[in-house]
C-alpha positions in Angstrom: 25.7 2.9 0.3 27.3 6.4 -0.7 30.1 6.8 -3.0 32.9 9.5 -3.2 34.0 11.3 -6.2 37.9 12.0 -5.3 38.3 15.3 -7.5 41.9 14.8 -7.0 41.7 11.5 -9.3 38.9 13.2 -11.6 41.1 16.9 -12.0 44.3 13.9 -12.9 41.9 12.4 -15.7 40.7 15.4 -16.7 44.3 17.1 -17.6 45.8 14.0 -18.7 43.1 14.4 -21.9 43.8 17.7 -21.8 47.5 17.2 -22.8 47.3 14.3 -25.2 46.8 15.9 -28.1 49.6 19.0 -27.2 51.4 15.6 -26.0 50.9 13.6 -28.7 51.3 16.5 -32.0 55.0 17.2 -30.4 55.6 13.4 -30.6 54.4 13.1 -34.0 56.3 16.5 -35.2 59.5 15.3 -33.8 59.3 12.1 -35.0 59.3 13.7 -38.6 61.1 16.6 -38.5 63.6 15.8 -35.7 64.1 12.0 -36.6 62.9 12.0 -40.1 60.2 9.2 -39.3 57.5 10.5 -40.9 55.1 7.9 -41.4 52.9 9.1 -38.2 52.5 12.3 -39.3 51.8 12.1 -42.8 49.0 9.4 -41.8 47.5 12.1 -39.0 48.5 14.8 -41.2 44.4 15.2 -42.7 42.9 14.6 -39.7 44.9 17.9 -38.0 43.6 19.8 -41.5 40.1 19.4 -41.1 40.5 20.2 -37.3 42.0 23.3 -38.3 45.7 23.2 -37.8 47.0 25.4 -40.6 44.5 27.8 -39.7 45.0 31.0 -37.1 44.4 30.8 -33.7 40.4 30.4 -32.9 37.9 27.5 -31.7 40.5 24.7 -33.4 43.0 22.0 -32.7 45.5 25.2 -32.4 43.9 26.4 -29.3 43.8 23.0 -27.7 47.8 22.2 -28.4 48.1 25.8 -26.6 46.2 26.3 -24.0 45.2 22.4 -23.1 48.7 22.2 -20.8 47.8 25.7 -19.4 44.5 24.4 -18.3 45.6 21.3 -16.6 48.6 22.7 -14.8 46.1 25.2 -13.2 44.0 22.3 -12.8 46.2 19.9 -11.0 48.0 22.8 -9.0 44.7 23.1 -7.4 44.2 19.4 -6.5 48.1 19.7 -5.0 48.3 23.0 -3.3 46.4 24.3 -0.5 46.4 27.8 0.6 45.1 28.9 4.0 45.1 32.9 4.7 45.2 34.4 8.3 44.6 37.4 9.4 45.3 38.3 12.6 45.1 41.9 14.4 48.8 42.4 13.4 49.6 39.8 11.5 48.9 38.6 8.4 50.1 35.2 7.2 49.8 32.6 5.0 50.2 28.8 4.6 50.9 27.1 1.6 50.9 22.8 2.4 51.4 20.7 -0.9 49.7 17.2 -0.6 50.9 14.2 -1.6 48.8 13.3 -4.4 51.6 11.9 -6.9 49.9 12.0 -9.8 49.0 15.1 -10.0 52.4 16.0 -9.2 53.5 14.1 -12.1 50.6 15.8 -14.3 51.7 19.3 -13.0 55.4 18.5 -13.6 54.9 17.1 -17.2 52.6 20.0 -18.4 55.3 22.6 -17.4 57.6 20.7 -19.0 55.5 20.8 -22.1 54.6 24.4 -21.7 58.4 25.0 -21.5 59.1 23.1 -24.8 56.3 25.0 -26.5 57.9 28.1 -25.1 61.5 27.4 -26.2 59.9 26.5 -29.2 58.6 29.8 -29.9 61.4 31.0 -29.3 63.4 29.4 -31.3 61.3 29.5 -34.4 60.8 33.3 -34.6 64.1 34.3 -32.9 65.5 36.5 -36.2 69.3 35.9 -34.7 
């Protein structure tokens, strides 16, 4: 008996852990700052110290929340669009098909949505209007 690996369903799995913890610190921040609930965050508050979170950007939690949604947008745009290239003696063309793997749509959807939060949020925070 042979079993299949479906990398669409292992490249899902694989950026869903990818964004939980950009996922859930935004959850956690807004909850406290935004809705002045603050009782997850103070409780996670040491463990995102020793990981590293009020440290600059190297091998921490920082560059997880950052480039974890980065990583499994690439990732699922891979298991979702398919590019075929022809080249013909005059032509030369190309064919871009998305496949209906939903998940992974949802996955791709959701980290560009979190990508553009973090983004606005940038923004926002250093904009010296």
């Amino acid at each position: 008996m042979t079993t299949s690996v479906n990398i669409a369903n292992m490249l899902f799995w694989f950026g869903a852990l990818l964004l939980l913890p950009a996922t859930s610190f935004i959850f956690i921040s807004l909850l406290k700052y935004g809705l002045g609930l603050p009782y997850l965050f103070d409780s996670a508050e040491p463990l995102l110290e020793s990981m590293g979170i009020k440290e600059s950007f190297g091998f921490n939690i920082n560059l997880l929340i950052l480039l974890g949604p980065v990583l499994a947008l690439l990732l699922n745009l891979y298991a979702v669009v398919k590019i075929e290239w022809y080249n013909e003696k005059e032509n030369f063309s190309a064919k871009v098909s998305v496949q209906k793997h939903w998940w992974n749509m949802v996955l791709v959807i959701f980290s560009g949505l979190l990508l553009a939060f973090l983004f606005i949020y940038a923004i926002g925070e250093n904009c010296r209007c």
